[in-house]
N, C-alpha and C positions, 0 to 999 in steps of 0.2 A: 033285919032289925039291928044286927053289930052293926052294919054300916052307920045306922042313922044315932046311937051311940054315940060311937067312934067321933063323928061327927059332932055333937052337942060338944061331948070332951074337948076336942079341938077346939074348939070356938071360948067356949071356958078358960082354957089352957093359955089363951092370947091375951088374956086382959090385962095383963103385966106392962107399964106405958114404959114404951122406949126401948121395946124388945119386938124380935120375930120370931115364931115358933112355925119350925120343921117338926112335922107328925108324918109314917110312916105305916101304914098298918102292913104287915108283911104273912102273909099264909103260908103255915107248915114253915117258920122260922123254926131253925133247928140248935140256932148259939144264940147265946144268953145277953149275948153283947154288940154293939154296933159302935163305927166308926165314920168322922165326919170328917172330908179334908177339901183343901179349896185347891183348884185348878192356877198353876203358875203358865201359861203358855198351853204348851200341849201334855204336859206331865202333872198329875197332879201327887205333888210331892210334900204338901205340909199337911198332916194331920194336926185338926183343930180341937177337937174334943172326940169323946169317948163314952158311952153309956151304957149301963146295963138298963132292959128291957124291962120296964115296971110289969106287967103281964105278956104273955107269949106274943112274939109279932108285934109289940106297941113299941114302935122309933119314937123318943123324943127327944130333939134336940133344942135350943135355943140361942139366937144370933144378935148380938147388940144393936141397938141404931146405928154405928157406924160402921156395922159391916158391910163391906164392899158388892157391889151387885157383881154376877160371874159364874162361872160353873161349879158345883161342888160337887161332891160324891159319897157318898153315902155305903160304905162296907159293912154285908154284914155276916161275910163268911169267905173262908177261901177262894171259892169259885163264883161269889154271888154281891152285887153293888150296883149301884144305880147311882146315874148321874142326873141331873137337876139344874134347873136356872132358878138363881134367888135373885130379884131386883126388891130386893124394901117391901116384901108382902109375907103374910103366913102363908104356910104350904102346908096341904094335907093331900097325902096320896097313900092309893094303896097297890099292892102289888103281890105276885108268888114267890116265893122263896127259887123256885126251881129253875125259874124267867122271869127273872125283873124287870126286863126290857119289855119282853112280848105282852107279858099281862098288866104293865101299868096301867092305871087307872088316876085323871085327875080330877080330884073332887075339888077342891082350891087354889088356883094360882093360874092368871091372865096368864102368865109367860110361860107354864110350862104346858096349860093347852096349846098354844101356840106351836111349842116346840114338840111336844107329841102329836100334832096335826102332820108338822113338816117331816116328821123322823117316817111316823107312819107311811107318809108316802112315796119316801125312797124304800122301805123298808118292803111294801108290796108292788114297788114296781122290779125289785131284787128280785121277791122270790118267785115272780110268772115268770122273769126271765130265765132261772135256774131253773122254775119247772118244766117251761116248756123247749130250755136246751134239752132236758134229759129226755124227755119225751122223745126231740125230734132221733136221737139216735134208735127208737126199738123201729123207727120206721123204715121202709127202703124210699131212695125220693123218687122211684117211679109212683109210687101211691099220691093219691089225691088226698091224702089227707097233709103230705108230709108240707107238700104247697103250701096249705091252709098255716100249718103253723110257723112255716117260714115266714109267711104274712104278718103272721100276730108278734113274730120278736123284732120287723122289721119296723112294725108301728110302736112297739115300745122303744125301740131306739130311736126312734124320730121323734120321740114325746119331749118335749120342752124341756129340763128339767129342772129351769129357774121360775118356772111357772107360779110355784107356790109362795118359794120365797119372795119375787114380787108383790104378789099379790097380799104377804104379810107386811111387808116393808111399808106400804102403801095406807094399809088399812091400820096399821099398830104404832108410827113410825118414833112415839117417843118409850116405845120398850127396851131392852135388855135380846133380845131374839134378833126383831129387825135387825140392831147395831150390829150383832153379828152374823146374819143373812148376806147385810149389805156387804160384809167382807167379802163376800163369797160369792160377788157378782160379779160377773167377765166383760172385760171390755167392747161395747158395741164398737164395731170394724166397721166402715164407712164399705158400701160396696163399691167393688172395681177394684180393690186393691190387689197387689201383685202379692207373691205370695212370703216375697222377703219386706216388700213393705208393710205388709199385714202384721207379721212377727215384730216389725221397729214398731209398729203405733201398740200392738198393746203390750210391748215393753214400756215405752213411753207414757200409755194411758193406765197402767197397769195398777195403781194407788190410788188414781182420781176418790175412787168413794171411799175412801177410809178417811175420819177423825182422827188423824195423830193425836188431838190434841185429850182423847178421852182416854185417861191413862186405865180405866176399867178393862175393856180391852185385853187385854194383857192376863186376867184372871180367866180365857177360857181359851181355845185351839184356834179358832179361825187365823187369828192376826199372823201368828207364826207358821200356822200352814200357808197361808198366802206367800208369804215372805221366801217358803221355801220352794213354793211353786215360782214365784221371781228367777230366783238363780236358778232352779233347772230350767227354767224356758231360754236363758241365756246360754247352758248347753248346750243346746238342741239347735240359738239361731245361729252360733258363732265358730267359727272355725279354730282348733286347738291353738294355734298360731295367734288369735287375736283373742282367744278369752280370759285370759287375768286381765289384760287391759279392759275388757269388756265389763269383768266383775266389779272392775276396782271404781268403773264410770255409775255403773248403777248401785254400788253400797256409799258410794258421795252421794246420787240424787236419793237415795231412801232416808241414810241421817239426815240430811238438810231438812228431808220431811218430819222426821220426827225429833227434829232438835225444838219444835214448840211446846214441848211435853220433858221435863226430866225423867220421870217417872218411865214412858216409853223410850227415851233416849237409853236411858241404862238397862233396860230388858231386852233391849234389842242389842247391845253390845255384849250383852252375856252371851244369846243367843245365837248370836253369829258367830262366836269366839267358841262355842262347843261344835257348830253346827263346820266350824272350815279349818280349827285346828288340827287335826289329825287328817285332813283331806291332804293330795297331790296337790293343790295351789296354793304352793309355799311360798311365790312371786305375791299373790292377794293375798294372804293372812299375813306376810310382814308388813305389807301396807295398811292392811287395816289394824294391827298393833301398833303399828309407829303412830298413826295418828289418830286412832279412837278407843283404843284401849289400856297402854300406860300411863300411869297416874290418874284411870278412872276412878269416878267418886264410888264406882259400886264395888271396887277390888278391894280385897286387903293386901297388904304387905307384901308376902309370902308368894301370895298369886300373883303380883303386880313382878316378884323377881323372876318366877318362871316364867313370863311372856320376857321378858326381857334377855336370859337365856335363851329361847329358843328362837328369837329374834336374830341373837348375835350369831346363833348355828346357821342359821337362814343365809345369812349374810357371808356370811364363809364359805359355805356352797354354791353360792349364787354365780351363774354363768358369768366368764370376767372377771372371778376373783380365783384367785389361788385357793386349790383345797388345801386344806390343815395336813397337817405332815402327818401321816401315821405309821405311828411305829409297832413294828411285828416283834413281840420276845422271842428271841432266839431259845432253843432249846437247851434245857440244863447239861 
């Protein structure tokens, strides 16, 4: 009967023209207060608003018309928050205070059935896998059983598991979910390929389905996990000896790609300048300062001086140049 409440209230709660209303019913909420922040990449680091609870467990927040479609997050205790996709709709969801994850429930919103369809099913192909690893250890593998469950984790690792997400991509494809599914689709390999040629096409094809040009994007994880699956595959193909050359060929063909988009052009130069300044490829982060980071439009001042110090450090250590004198004080 709260449900069907909760509900009516909801629907009430939205009449407001030019706005979206996030409703949260939350069981056995135990703080008084909840917090809302939106996802920058894969961190979600702005908190947007802040609410105390008109009755126990009742979330409400509300989001302008020009709020951005993307991930947000929804805090509403130390240990306890749930994450959410807003595309331009009201959301009504309910959940447990103790597992927000496990017990969600959506009563409203195309995108986040979607995206609880898809979670749900990485989420129960995880836990047969961990159950039936721990299983397989109480066995000896002379037993006939132990066989059986070798069988069963060897059919879940052969399970597709872009399965779903095609299948959303396909069926939904002007959502907020798809856009970012599609990120998160591997490059089909032509068969026959050799296994270094394999590595160069899907470096090469590795971008094909991304929209640079949809600077939303940027408001949840995929884009920057992708990005960062990029440069580790270029690890993994290239030998120490050729990989800052390597880096510095694929961070040209990636800007080029997102130079259609400012918006993506300057998140991606943030996040590549956190993601490689403190790294050993001191050869590739002076290149990519020198030419896509100083006098960026997203720096300020301040930060624009210290890439440009550690640029001139770079360069003073750089093999073929004289290192800097250093001088030892003598003792008093």
């Amino acid at each position: 009967m709260w449900m069907i409440i909760f509900v009516l209230q909801a629907l009430l709660f939205s009449t407001a023209m030019g706005q979206f209303k996030i409703q949260i019913q939350v069981t056995a909420m135990s703080t008084p207060k909840a917090y809302l922040k939106e996802f920058i990449g894969a961190q979600d680091i702005n908190m947007i608003d802040s609410v105390r609870t008109d009755r126990p467990g009742e979330i409400r927040f509300t989001l302008p018309a020009d709020a951005h479609p993307g991930m947000y997050r929804v805090v509403m205790g130390p240990q306890a928050w749930l994450d959410f996709i807003f595309n331009r709709e009201d959301i009504v969801l309910s959940t447990h205070y103790k597992a927000p994850v496990d017990s969600l429930k959506v009563i409203r919103s195309q995108e986040n059935i979607l995206w609880n369809e898809y979670m749900n099913h990485f989420m129960i192909l995880s836990k047969k896998q961990e159950g039936l690893a721990r299983l397989l250890t109480l066995y000896n593998p002379s037993d006939p059983f132990y066989k059986t469950i070798e069988e069963e984790l060897t059919g879940i690792a052969q399970t597709d598991p872009e399965s779903v997400s095609r299948r959303i991509i396909q069926d939904y494809p002007e959502t907020y979910v798809a856009r970012m599914l599609k990120i998160e689709q591997s490059p089909r390999v032509p068969v026959g390929l050799s296994r270094d040629k394999e590595i160069n096409y899907i470096i090469d094809h590795f971008f094909d389905d991304i929209d640079f040009n949809d600077s939303t994007l940027i408001y949840s994880p995929p884009l920057i996990y992708k990005v960062n699956g990029f440069f580790g595959l270029h690890q993994q193909a290239f030998p120490p000896q050729e990989l800052e050359e390597a880096l510095i060929d694929g961070v040209n063909g990636l800007m080029s790609k997102a130079a259609v988009n400012d918006a993506v052009f300057a998140f991606l130069q943030d996040q590549l300048a956190l993601m490689f300044e403190r790294s050993e490829f001191e050869t590739f982060f002076a290149y990519f300062t020198e030419n896509y980071l100083l006098d960026a439009s997203c720096l300020d001042e301040t930060r624009n001086l210290e890439l440009a110090e550690t640029l001139e450090a770079i360069k003073k250590t750089t093999i073929g140049n004289t290192a800097p004198e250093i001088i030892i004080p003598s003792d008093v």
